[in-house]
Residue, then its C-alpha position, 0 to 999 in steps of 0.5 A: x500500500x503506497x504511503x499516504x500524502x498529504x495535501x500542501x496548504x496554500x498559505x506557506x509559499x514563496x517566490x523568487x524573481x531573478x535578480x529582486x532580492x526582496x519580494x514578500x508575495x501575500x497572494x499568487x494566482x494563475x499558475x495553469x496550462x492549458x490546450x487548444x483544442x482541434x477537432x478535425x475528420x477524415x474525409x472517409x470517415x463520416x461523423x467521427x471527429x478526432x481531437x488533438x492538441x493545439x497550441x499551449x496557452x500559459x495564461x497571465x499569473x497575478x501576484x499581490x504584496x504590500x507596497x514598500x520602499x523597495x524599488x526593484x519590481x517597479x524598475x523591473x516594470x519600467x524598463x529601460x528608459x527610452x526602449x520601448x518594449x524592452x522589459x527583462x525577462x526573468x524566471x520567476x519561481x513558487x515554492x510550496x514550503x512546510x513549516x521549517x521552509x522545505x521545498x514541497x513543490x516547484x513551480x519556474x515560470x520561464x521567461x516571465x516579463x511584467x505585463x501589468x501593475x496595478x496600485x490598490x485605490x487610496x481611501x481615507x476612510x479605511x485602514x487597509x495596507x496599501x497592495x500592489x499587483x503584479x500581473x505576469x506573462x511567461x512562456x511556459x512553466x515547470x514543476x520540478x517537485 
């Protein structure tokens, strides 16, 4: 009989973006792949289509965190001045961690730009941390664990 497995909670992750030495993600969404599907028919078979794969559709990956001093995310953002469309690409990776911060399981994202950013609403009469949101693009992803 195998041994039994345990779901990973959700709540402990990290992630790591080349080259950001500080990025404290309280929420990550959108790690998926998906298919296009394409339904095709021989000419000599009548009513019977055959499916196959299609294109790979990675699609965009949200992360939030509280603003902060740190700079280096918006640099990533912006870009080189003058260069339009000249945004790094950069592999960004999220851990599942357990309580003593082993890795559980690995998810890379490759070649991952800054597609949008997104500052939540200022609002006097709240007392909410001011978020920022971060929405990636990225070719294709990896589980190595």
């Amino acid at each position: 009989m195998a041994d039994r497995v345990d779901p990973y909670r959700s709540y402990r992750f990290s992630v790591e973006i080349d080259g950001i030495t500080e990025a404290y993600f309280t929420e990550v969404t959108g790690i998926e792949v998906s298919y296009d599907v394409i339904e095709f028919r021989s000419g000599d078979l009548s009513g019977n289509a055959w499916k196959m794969p299609g294109l790979v559709n990675n699609p965009i990956i949200t992360l939030k965190q509280g603003v902060t001093d740190n700079m280096e995310i918006y640099e990533w953002i912006k870009g080189e001045p003058g260069m339009a469309g000249a945004i790094e690409r950069k592999d960004v990776t999220i851990k599942a961690i357990d309580e003593s911060s082993a890795e559980l399981a690995v998810w890379t994202l490759y070649d991952a730009w800054p597609s949008r950013y997104v500052v939540s609403d200022f609002n006097a009469s709240e007392s909410k941390v001011l978020i920022e949101t971060l929405e990636i693009a990225y070719e294709g992803f990896l589980r190595s664990k």
